[in-house]
MIVO-988697 format. One record per residue (C-alpha): residue in three letters; x, y, z. Coordinates in steps of 0.02 Angstrom, whole numbers, plus 32768, in hexadecimal, padded with zeros to 4 digits. Each point is the difference from the previous one (the first is absolute). Last residue first. Example, Ala and Ser with C-alpha at 12.3 -4.5 7.8 and 13.67 -1.06 7.14 Angstrom:
REM residues 2
SER82AC7FCB8165
ALA7FBB7F548021
This chain:
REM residues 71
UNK98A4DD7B8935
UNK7FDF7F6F7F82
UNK804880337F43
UNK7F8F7FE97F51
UNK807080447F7B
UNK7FC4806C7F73
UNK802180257F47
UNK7FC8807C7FA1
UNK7F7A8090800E
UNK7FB47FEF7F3C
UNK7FE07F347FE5
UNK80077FC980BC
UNK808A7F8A8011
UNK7FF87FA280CC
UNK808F7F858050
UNK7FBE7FB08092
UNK808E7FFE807E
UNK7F7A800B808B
UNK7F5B7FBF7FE6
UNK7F8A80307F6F
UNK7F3E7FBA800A
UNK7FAF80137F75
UNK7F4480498025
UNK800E80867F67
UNK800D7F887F81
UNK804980157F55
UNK80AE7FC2801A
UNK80917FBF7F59
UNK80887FAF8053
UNK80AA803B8000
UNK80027FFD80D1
UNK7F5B8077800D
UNK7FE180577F4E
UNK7F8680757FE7
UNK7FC180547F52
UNK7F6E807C800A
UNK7F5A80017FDC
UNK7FB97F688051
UNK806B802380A5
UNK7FD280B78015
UNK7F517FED7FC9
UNK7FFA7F9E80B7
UNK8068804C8069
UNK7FAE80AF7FE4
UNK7F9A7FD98095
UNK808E800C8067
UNK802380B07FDD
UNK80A280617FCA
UNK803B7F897F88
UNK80C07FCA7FDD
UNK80338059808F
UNK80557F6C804F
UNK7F8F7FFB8098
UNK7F657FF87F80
UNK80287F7B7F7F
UNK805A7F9880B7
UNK7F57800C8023
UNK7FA97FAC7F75
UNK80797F887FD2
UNK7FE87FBF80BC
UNK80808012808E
UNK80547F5C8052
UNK804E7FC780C8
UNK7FE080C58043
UNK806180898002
UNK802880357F55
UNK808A80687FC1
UNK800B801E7F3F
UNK80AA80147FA2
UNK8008806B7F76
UNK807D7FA47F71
């Protein structure tokens, strides 16, 4: 599991897409999420806005499995 260092209290769906090289651009975010299977803590996520805080557990279909870690 790739761990994920943020430094701030939560990171959206959107930019944890981008700082786990998942997409290269923000403004793929949004196809990104419709086309492709996501899972944040077993649950089924289509929105880019979700918040993830540390210890979030995130599956995306195709790059694996990620953990959400505060610096």
């Amino acid at each position: 599991m790739k761990q994920i260092v943020i430094n701030t209290a939560y990171i959206t769906l959107g930019q944890f897409l981008k700082l786990s090289d998942c997409i290269s651009t923000g403004g793929q975010a949004k196809f990104f999420v419709v086309e492709t299977k996501i899972e944040v803590n077993g649950q089924a996520e289509n929105r880019r806005g979700r918040k993830l805080v540390p210890q979030d557990i995130v599956k995306v279909e195709g790059f694996g499995q990620f953990e959400v870690i505060s610096s």
